[in-house]
Structure formats: structure tokens, C-alpha cells
C-alpha positions, 0 to 999 in steps of 0.5 A: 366210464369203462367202455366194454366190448359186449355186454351180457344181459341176464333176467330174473329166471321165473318160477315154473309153478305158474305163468307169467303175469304183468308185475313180471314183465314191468319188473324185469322183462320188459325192461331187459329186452328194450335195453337189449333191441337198444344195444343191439340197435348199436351193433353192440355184441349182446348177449339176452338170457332167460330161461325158467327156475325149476327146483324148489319146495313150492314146485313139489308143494303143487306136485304133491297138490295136484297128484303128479310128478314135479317134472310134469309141473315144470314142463307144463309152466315152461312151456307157458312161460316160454311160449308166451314170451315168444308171442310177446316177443321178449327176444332172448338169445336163448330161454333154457330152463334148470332141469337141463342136464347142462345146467346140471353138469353146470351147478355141480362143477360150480359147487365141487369147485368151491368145495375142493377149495374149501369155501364152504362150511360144513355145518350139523344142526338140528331141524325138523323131521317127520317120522311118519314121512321119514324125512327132513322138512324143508320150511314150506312143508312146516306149518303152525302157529305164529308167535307174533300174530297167532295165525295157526296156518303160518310156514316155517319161512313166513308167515303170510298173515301179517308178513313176519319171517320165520324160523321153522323153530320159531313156529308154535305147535309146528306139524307137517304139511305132507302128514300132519304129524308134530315134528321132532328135531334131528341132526343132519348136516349142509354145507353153508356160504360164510357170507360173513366173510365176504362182508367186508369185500362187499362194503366196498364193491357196492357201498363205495365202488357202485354208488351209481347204482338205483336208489332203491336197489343201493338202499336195500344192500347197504340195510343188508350189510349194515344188519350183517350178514350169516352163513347161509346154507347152499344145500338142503334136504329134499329129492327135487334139484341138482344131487349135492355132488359129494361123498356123504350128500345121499338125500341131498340137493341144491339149494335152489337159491344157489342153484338158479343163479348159476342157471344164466351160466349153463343158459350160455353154455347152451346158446354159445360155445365161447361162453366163457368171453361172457362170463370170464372176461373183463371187457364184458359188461353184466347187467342183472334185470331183477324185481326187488324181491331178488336184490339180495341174491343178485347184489350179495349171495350172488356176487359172493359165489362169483368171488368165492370162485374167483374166475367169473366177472361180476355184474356192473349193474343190477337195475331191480324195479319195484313193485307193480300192484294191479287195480289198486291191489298187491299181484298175487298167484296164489289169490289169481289176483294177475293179469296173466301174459297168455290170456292178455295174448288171447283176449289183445290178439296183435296188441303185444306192444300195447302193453309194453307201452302201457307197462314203461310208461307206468314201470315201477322204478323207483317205487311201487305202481299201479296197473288199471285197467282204465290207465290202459285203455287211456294211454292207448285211446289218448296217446298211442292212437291220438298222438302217434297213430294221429300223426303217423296217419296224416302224413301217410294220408296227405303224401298219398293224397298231392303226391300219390304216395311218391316222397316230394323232394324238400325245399327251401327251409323256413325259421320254423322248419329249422327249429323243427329239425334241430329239435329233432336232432336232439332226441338221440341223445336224450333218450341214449342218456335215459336207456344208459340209465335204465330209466325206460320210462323217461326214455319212452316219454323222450320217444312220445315227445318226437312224435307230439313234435310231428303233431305239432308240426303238421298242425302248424303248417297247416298244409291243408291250406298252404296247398292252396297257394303255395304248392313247393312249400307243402312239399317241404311240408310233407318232406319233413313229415315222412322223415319224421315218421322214418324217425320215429321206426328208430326212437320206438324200435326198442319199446314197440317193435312189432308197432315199428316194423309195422310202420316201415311197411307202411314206408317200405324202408328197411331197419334203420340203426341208432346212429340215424336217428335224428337225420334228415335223409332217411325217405329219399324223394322219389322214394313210393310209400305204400297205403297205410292202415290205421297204426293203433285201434281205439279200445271200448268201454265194453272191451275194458269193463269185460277184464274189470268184470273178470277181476271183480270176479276173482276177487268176489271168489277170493272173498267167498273162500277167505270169509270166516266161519262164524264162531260156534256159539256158547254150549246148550244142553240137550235138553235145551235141543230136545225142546226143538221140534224139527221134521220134514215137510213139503213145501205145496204153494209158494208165492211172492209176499207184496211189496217186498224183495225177500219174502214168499208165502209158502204153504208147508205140508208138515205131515202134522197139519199143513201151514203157512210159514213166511220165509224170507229167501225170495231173492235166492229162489223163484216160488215156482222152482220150489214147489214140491220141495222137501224141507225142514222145519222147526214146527214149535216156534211160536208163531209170529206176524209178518206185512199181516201174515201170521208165519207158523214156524221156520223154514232152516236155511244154511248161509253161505259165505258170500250170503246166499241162502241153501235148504237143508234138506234130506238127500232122500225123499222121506214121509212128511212129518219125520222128525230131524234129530 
């Protein structure tokens, strides 16, 4: 294997229309900055970049939605993003974000370059054009009917109905979104990467050359290629992204799949003025951390800009995850279905490391995972608190208590000591070969399994006990413990390092590096531990039901506002209406029908006679908040008899979608006896 001389580590920039949620940070994230505390626990020379992707049709889609300029969306979501990141403690060397005029200066030099060596090709096609808006429309702004499903509300890139993906041609009946107009097809003219021609190249750099790479991410290339690959366009229509930077272009940006990637080059411009040693020089070492759905613009499009330059290294390894779904459902934004990172910050004050624990632990790497809520509490509650806090706790306890806090010298070692301490020695190398790997939650279980081997430890030797009549060997006891304790600051830095940093105050140590992990000298005696606090808190019941309460929240809203309107029923004629007496009345008395659950007795004055009507709403409203109540009635239904009282008439009700029950009644006060027509 090629040794490098540093590495630089990109993450998949997150879109600027929303915050980051939880499927973000299992997906990319959080993998991505416990392979860079890793390497830098190594002294390696990494380089962290993130930042925010600020272009793009959706962004001008919420701009126009909410009435304000596409910059105010972008700066409002980047500062979301990026100061949510920071309290989580994602560490990047830098977090930049598109809109910067380096990233700018940067997209267009990359696309003149290529366009001065030709590697573009200039293509006149017809696409869809909204007269009354005067101008092209990109896919997102097309809606119409699907040609697969019939869903009348389908994009001209997807439906999201049943999933198909589009042509905007292919719509049936296609309109504009920001008039409503139908649309006409105009020439107009983009310049396109042939990838076509790279295809070839590719086989062999990924197929043959990186077979290494994670199945899933290996799997989807090779399907791609085996599909054969088009010309895509790297330009498009719109007054939102990096201007095309060529004659002829007016009216023309970016396209923003090959705009965003180029925004990890001008992140590194920003943070280094030897940015080109990241990204021109064979002896470093590019990792893309993506989500799956970006595998084709890291492993192909990407790649095939690079190459087209020719100057750039390529990346040697892009470890996408799948998909991470919550409480048994598939995140979505746009439904709120998420567990947002800035309300967990708010709602988890201090349990930052909580959460990445629970998201390695449950990382989807292989294929798609749940969150719940109940897994979370259970792995805080039954590992992070009974098995390392536990373990952590005694030792720090027991120093305090037969040696006040002062590290006793070790002493002679028995058989089981020995077994303890070369077993130890292991776990440095089991859980390098899982991080080299990118299989973070094998890496964090190896971390976990030392301190159940301290557990194991102090529970067998039993102290306690052996303090009653063998106090040298309790000091070996405790000796152990400590240096156990110091290990495990070092084998959970790069997953918990807020929980790490924490515990070598406990110690009163400072950071130790990688190399010592598995050594028996990290506390010296004589060495004064400072009084620990608990290490982790147990989560409650009720802590843990208020964030189920809030999704069943979101979800009965999502169900409200997705529930379909009952279709019109079969035409009548007006005669048949005109046979319908309908007039306002006022509800005089109200009281609770007997043993039932949805009946009142209301006695209506109609302005013909006063009634009794028997009306089934006694779950939706209370009889004495309706008396006095303007309603209306249909006065010639014939009557008929409820638990023995005889309802003359009925009281109309409009059903809402969750089922709950409103008057209809006039927005003014009117006699009683108008008639409704």
C-alpha cells in the first residue's frame, strides 16, 4: 500500500436551504472528523474541509416561497450549519461556504481552463421556456403530470410520488411554477462534460484500479458505467450561481453539480496558501466522505473534471455511507420528519458525544439504519453509563478512597494481570485496522470492548476484598485501573472528544498520542488524580418520550396537510338543492346526551319554532361554550330518533382532515330563520 505524506479530507458540502440533521452527520460528518482526530493523533499533516453549497434551484425555489433575496436563504442556513457544527465540535480546518468571491474566482478559472482546452462541448437544444416570465426554466420551476404514476404535481427532474426520474419533457401537461403558464420549447445553448469519453478511463481507475473501495460505493459505480455514460451539461439557465465566464454566456451560471465540487478547492485556498500541495501532488492522499446519494459526483463527474484538467490528484478513497432513516421512517426536510443537530444542541445541553456514539455505533455503512429514540437512550443508559462511566467511576472512587487520590506504585504481576495487560496491548491495532478501513463502528465497538475489559478487571480482582488482606496487591489493582482509564483518553479520543478531555481532567493528564495507546506507563505513581464526577447521566423516560411526543407531533401535522380531500360527489340538480331548507338558527341550551361520548342535546331557536336537535359533536366542543351559538340548519329533515330523543333536523358541520368537527356559520350576527341559499 502507498504511504502518503498527508491526506486531505473533504465532506460533502451541505445544502444552504436547511439545517443539518442527523442522517447528515451518520452519513458524512461524523465519520469524516473521527478519521481526521485519528490521523492527526498520528501527527499526520490533514487537512479538514467543509463548508456550505449555496447555488441552486431549490435555494431560489425558497427564496421566491418566503419573499426574500437567495442570499438571505444562504446566509441564514450557513450560519445554522456552521455554528451548529462548531458547538458539536466537528473540527474542520476550515468551513467556507460557495458564494465567496474565492470560490468564484476559483469555478471560473476551472471552467475557462477546460473550455480554452476544449474539453467541452457546446450543445443547442430545446428546453422549456415561460413566455410570461421571459425566461428558461430550469427543472425544479416545471411541474405536471407524470407519465408513470399520473401524479399531476411531478418535477421535470422527479417525480416524488412514486420516484421515477424525469425528463422535463416527459412531463404530461407541463406549467411553470413561478407563473403557472404552459410552456413552450426554445433553442438555447450549454456547454456539456462528454463523460462518455472518460468512460473507458474510468473502468479502469475504479473497476480495476480501486476494488478496495466499500461495496456499496464500488457497486453503484460499476451499474453507472455498465449503463454507460452521456454528455452532461455544466451550465444552465438561471441568475443564481458562479456567471459562465465566456463570451456569449449572458443569463448563464454554473451548474451547480459542477460548481460545488470545485468548492473544496477554493475552501483550501482559503485556509492555506500551499493549497496546491493538497490538491497537485502525488504524495497526498484524497478522501471524499459522501452519503450515497453524491456517489456519482464523487466517483465519475468529479473524478472526470480532475482528469479533463489534467493538474489535480484524484481522490484514493470515497467511503459514502447509506442511508440513515429515523424511527422506522425515511428523513425528509421537507416533511420536518429529522432530528435536527441545533435543536438536539438545545434540548442535550453537553451531550454532544452522546450522539456521535449513538450515530457510530448505528452508522449506516453497509446499508441503510434506523435512529430511535429508545436505541439512544439504551446506548447511553446501558453502555456509556454502565459500562465505561461504571468503570471509570470505580477506579477514580477506590484511588481516592486507600490512597487519597495519589497513583499507587504497581507491583508484582500475577498470571491474570498479565493476560489483562497483553490483551490491552492489542486493541491499538484492531481498532487502526478498522479506522484504515473506514469501518467506524467496528473501530468504536474495539474502543468499548477495553473499557468492558477494565469492567472485567476490577470486578474480578475484586479489591474490595483483597484490601482486607493484601494491601500491595490492591495497589497493583488500582495501578492497572488508572492506566486502563488513561487508555482509554486515547482509544475514544477520535469518537468522544469532548467526553476524553473530560476524563483527563479527571486524571490531570494531558493528550496523549496514538502510539500510546496500549502502554503500561501513562499515570506515573505518585502521579495525584483529581476527584471525578460522574462521566455520563442517565437519560429518563420522560426525557425521551417528550422528543417521541414531538415527531408524533410532526407526523399527525404531515397526515393533516397530505390527507386527501374527499372527492366531489355525483352532480344533482337544482331542484334537488332547492328542496333543502337551510337557515340560521341559535343554539339556547346544550347538554351532554347519557351515556355516550358524542352526543349533545341542543335546543335550537330557528326563528320558525325552537327545536330539539341531537347532534353528534360532544367531543369537539363543550355544551356550555356553545350556547349562544349562531349555526346552521337544515330545517326539513325529516326527524328521526336518537338513545329516545327525537332530533328534529341537523346541525351542518364541516370535517376537517384530521376528523375534527367546525360549525359553519355566518361571519356575521344575522335574524334567526335567514335562509342559506
Amino acid at each position: 500500500m502507498k504511504e502518503f505524506k498527508r491526506t486531505l479530507i473533504t465532506s460533502a458540502l451541505p445544502y444552504a436551504n436547511g439545517p443539518v440533521h442527523i442522517g447528515h452527520l451518520a452519513g458524512v460528518y461524523v465519520p469524516a472528523d473521527i478519521y481526521a482526530r485519528y490521523l492527526r493523533m498520528q501527527g499526520q499533516d490533514v487537512l479538514f474541509i467543509g463548508g456550505s453549497d449555496e447555488h441552486g434551484v431549490p435555494i431560489t425555489l425558497k427564496a421566491k416561497k418566503e419573499g426574500v433575496t437567495p442570499q438571505d436563504i444562504v446566509d441564514k442556513y450557513h450560519n445554522i450549519i456552521k455554528t451548529a457544527f462548531e458547538d458539536f465540535g466537528i473540527s474542520f480546518d476550515v468551513y467556507s461556504r460557495t458564494t465567496t468571491e474565492t470560490h468564484k474566482e476559483t469555478a471560473s478559472e476551472f471552467f475557462k481552463t477546460l473550455h480554452e482546452q476544449g474539453k467541452f462541448v457546446e450543445k443547442t437544444t430545446e428546453q422549456y421556456f415561460d413566455k410570461e416570465a421571459n425566461q428558461f426554466l430550469a427543472d425544479r420551476y416545471i411541474v405536471g403530470t407524470c407519465p408513470k404514476c399520473n401524479n399531476d404535481k411531478a418535477y421535470g427532474d422527479q417525480c416524488e410520488s412514486c420516484g421515477s426520474s424525469l425528463n422535463a419533457t416527459d412531463l404530461i401537461n407541463p406549467k411553470s411554477v413561478l407563473s403557472g403558464s404552459p410552456l413552450e420549447l426554445k433553442k438555447t445553448t450549454h456547454w456539456y462534460l462528454p463523460l462518455d469519453q472518460y468512460e473507458d478511463w474510468l473502468k479502469e481507475w475504479i473497476l480495476e484500479g480501486h476494488k478496495e473501495w466499500k461495496s456499496n460505493v464500488y457497486g453503484q459505480c460499476k451499474s453507472w458505467l455498465d449503463g454507460g455514460l452521456h454528455p452532461r451539461a455544466v451550465t444552465r439557465d438561471l441568475d443564481w450561481g458562479v456567471p459562465v465566464p465566456v463570451e456569449g454566456a449572458e443569463g448563464k451560471v454554473l451548474y451547480v453539480w459542477f460548481d460545488a465540487p470545485i468548492g473544496y478547492i477554493s475552501a483550501t485556498k482559503e485556509c492555506t496558501p500551499e493549497w496546491e500541495k493538497y490538491w497537485k501532488d502525488e504524495e497526498t492522499k484524497m478522501v471524499h466522505f459522501i452519503g450515497k446519494d453524491n456517489i456519482v459526483f464523487h466517483c465519475i463527474i468529479f473524478p472526470s473534471m480532475l482528469k479533463a484538467d489534467g493538474s489535480y490528484i484524484l481522490p484514493e478513497n470515497v467511503p459514502s455511507n447509506e442511508f440513515l432513516n429515523l424511527e422506522g421512517d425515511k428523513i425528509s426536510t421537507s416533511r420536518n420528519w429529522a432530528v435536527w443537530l441545533h435543536e438536539y444542541l438545545q434540548d442535550f445541553p453537553g451531550k454532544e458525544d452522546v450522539l456521535k456514539y449513538v450515530l457510530t455505533a448505528n452508522a449506516p455503512e453497509t446499508k441503510d439504519n434506523d435512529f430511535t429514540w429508545k436505541d439512544f437512550q439504551a446506548r447511553n443508559n446501558n453502555e456509556l453509563v454502565a459500562v465505561f462511566g461504571n468503570f471509570v467511576n470505580r477506579a477514580m472512587v477506590l484511588t481516592h478512597k486507600y490512597y487519597k487520590g495519589v497513583v499507587p506504585a504497581m507491583g508484582d504481576l500475577t498470571d491474570f494481570d498479565n493476560e489483562i495487560i497483553e490483551t490491552l496491548k492489542t486493541y491499538r491495532a484492531r481498532i487502526e485496522k478498522s479506522i484504515e478501513n473506514y469501518r467506524f463502528r467496528e473501530a468504536l465497538k474495539e474502543a468499548m470492548e477495553l473499557a468492558r475489559l477494565g469492567n472485567k478487571y476490577l470486578a474480578d480482582s475484586e479489591p474490595w476484598k483483597v484490601v482486607k488482606t493484601d494491601e500491595k496487591r490492591v495497589e497493583t489493582i488500582m495501578n492497572i485501573c488508572l492506566q486502563i482509564t488513561a487508555n482509554l483518553t486515547i482509544a475514544f479520543e477520535p469518537f468522544m472528544p469532548k467526553t476524553t478531555a473530560k476524563l483527563r481532567g479527571f486524571l490531570g493528564v494531558e493528550a496523549f498520542e496514538w502510539s500510546q495507546l496500549g502502554d503500561l506507563d501513562l499515570i506515573p505513581a505518585g502521579h495525584e488524580v483529581n476527584k471525578a464526577e460522574l462521566l455520563f447521566e442517565k437519560i429518563e423516560d420522560k426525557t425521551i418520550q417528550a422528543q417521541v411526543d414531538k415527531l408524533l407531533e410532526t407526523k399527525k401535522a404531515n397526515e393533516i396537510e397530505q390527507a386527501e380531500v374527499t372527492p366531489a360527489k355525483e352532480n344533482i340538480q337544482f331542484d334537488d338543492f332547492a328542496k333543502m331548507d337551510l337557515r340560521v338558527g341559535t343554539i339556547t341550551e346544550a347538554t351532554k346526551v347519557a351515556k355516550t361520548k358524542k352526543l349533545l342535546k341542543l335546543t335550537v331557536d330557528t326563528g320558525i319554532d325552537t327545536r330539539t336537535v341531537v347532534s353528534g359533536i360532544a367531543e369537539y366542543y363543550k355544551p356550555e361554550d356553545i350556547i349562544g351559538k349562531q349555526v346552521s340548519i337544515l330545517v326539513n329533515l325529516a326527524p328521526k330518533t336518537l338513545k329516545g330523543i327525537e332530533s328534529q333536523g341537523m346541525i351542518l358541520m364541516a370535517e376537517n382532515a384530521d376528523g375534527t368537527l367546525s360549525f359553519v356559520s355566518p361571519d356575521a350576527a344575522l335574524k334567526n330563520g335567514s335562509e342559506i341559499r
